[in-house]
N, C-alpha and C positions, 0 to 999 in steps of 0.2 A: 637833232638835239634841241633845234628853237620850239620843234612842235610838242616835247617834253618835258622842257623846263618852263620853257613860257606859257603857249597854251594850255598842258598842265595845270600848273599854276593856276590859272586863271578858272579852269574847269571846277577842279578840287574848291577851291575859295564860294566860287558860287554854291553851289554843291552844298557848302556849310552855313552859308545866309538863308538859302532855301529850306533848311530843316532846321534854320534857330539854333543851331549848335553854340553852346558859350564861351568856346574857346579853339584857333586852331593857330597849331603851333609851324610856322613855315621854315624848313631848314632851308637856309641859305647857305651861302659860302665865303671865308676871309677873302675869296678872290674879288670880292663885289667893294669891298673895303677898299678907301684912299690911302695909300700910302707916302708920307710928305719927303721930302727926296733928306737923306740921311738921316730919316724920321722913323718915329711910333706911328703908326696907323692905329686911329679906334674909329669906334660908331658916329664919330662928327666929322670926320675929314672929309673935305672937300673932294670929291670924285663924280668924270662923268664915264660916256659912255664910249667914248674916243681913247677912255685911260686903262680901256680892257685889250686883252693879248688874247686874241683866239675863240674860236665860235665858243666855247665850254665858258670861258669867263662872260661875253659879250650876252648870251643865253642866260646865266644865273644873271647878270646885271639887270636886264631887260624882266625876268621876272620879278624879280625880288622890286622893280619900280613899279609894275604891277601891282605885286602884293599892297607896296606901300599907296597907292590910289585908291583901291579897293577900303583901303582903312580911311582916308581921306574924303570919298566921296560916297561911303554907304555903311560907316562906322562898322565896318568889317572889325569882330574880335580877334585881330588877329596878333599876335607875338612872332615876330622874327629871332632866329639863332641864326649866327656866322663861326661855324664851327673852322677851326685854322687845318693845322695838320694831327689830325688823328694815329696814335700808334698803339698798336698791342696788342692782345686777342681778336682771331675770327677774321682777319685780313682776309677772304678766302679767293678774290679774282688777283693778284694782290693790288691796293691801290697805288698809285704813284710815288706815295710814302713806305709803302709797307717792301715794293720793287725796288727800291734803292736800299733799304736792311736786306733785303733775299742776295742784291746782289755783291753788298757788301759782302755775304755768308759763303757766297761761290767766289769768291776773290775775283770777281770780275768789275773790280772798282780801282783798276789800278793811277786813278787822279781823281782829282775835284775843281770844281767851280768856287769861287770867292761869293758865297749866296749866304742867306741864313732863311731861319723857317723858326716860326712858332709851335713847338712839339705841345701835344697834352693827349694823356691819357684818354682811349677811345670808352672805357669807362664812367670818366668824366664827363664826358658828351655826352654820351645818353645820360646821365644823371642829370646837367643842365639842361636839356631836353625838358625830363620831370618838372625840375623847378620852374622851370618856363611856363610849363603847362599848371601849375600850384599857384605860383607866385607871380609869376612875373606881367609885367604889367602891360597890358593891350593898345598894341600901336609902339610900344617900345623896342628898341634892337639891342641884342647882346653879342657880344662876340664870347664864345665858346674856347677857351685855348690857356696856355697855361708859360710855360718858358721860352723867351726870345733864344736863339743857338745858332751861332753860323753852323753852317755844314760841316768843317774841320772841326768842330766842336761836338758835332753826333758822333764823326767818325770814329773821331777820339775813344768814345765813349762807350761805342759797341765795340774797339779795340780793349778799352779796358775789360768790358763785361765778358767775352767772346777767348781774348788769349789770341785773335788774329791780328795784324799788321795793319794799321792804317795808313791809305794813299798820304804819302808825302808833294805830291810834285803838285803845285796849282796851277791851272790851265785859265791864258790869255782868255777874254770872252771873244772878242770877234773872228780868231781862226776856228774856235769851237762853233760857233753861230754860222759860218761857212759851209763846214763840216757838215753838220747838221743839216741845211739845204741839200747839199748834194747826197749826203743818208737816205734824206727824204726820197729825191728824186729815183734814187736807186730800186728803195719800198715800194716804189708806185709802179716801177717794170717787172719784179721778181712777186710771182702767184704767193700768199700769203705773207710776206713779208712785212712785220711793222718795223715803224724807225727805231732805230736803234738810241738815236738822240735826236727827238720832235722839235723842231723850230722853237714853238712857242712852247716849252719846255725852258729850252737855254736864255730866249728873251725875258721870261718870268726872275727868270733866275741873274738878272741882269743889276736888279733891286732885291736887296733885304727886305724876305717876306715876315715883317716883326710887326705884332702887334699890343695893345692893351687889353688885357681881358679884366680891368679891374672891378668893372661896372659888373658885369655878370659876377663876381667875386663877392663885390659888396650888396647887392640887389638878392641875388639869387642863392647864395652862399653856397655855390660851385665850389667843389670839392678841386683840389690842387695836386693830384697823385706828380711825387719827384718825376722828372725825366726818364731818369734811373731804371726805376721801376718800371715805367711804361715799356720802357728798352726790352728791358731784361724779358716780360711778357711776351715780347712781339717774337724777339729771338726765341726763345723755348717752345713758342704752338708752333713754328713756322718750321722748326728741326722737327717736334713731332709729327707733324700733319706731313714730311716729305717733301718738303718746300728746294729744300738742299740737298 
């Protein structure tokens, strides 16, 4: 994953100084974003590299400072996005976000975590993608995302859209985070088995994943599709494609 994200990175970047290219847009991730403890996380917060959970966050971390060097020591045109949680059409491996709606759809969500998440439409993103690449300004960072929601608050919400039952019971964090370890260890004896709940899943989820997407808002005039909507999308391809 680090020879992907990071050296990547770095590959791709030169790659476009090498052939004068006037613009490249690097997608990053809100996982690389500070989060201030009972806070908004945006594009300024104070974050190192000690404040990442997991080779996946620690790997976008490490690139995206990359990225920001390359702009720093060799006026790289480059525009960073920090796309948050994506939902809606096309989910198709499904991602982390799009696997918690599938499983909310098989009723196999019977609790939650006291977490929250920045939903926004995966439409959107690619659209601030565009703008980024139109507009937006070289060497500048955006964060791509749209509604703060705890989790009990999604739930709710594909409960309303859905007609299904939303978990009522909320689960303590550290016998889950227990839990979780000994999942882990279980995955790692039985022939393809992944965790059922990853470590650095339930630790993420430890902090309100919230942030500001105002700047892309105001800068890039990112498009704001309701939560609702996004929902309601992710549900309908995910029943047609067979998902459930």
């Amino acid at each position: 994953i680090y020879r992907v994200n990071v050296e990547g990175t770095k590959h791709v970047i030169r790659a476009g100084l090498e052939e004068g290219v006037d613009r490249i847009i690097y997608t990053s991730s809100s996982a690389t974003i500070g989060i201030p403890k009972n806070g908004i996380g945006n594009e300024d917060t104070p974050v190192s590299l000690k404040d990442m959970v997991g080779d996946y966050k620690r790997s976008k971390y490490l690139a995206e400072e990359a990225a920001k060097e390359f702009i720093k020591t060799y006026d790289a045109p480059v525009v960073i996005v920090n796309p948050t949680f994506p939902v809606g059409e096309g989910d198709v491996k499904p991602t982390p976000t799009g696997k918690m709606i599938v499983d909310f759809l098989k009723k196999k969500m019977p609790a939650y975590l006291d977490t929250g998440l920045n939903v926004v439409d995966v439409d959107d993103v690619a659209q601030g993608h565009l703008l980024a690449g139109d507009i937006g300004i070289i060497g500048r960072q955006y964060i791509l995302g749209n509604c703060n929601m705890t989790l009990k608050e999604i739930l709710d919400l594909l409960s309303d859209i859905t007609g299904l039952l939303a978990p009522y019971i909320k689960l303590p964090y550290y016998p889950i985070l227990v839990l979780s370890y000994i999942d882990a260890a279980i995955a790692r004896i039985i022939p393809n088995r992944e965790p059922l709940i990853p470590p650095d899943g339930v630790k993420m989820a430890k902090r309100k994943m919230f942030f500001d997407a105002s700047r892309a808002v105001r800068e890039l005039n990112m498009p704001q599709t309701p939560p609702r909507v996004a929902l309601e999308k992710a549900v309908s391809w995910f029943l047609k494609n067979g998902y459930v």
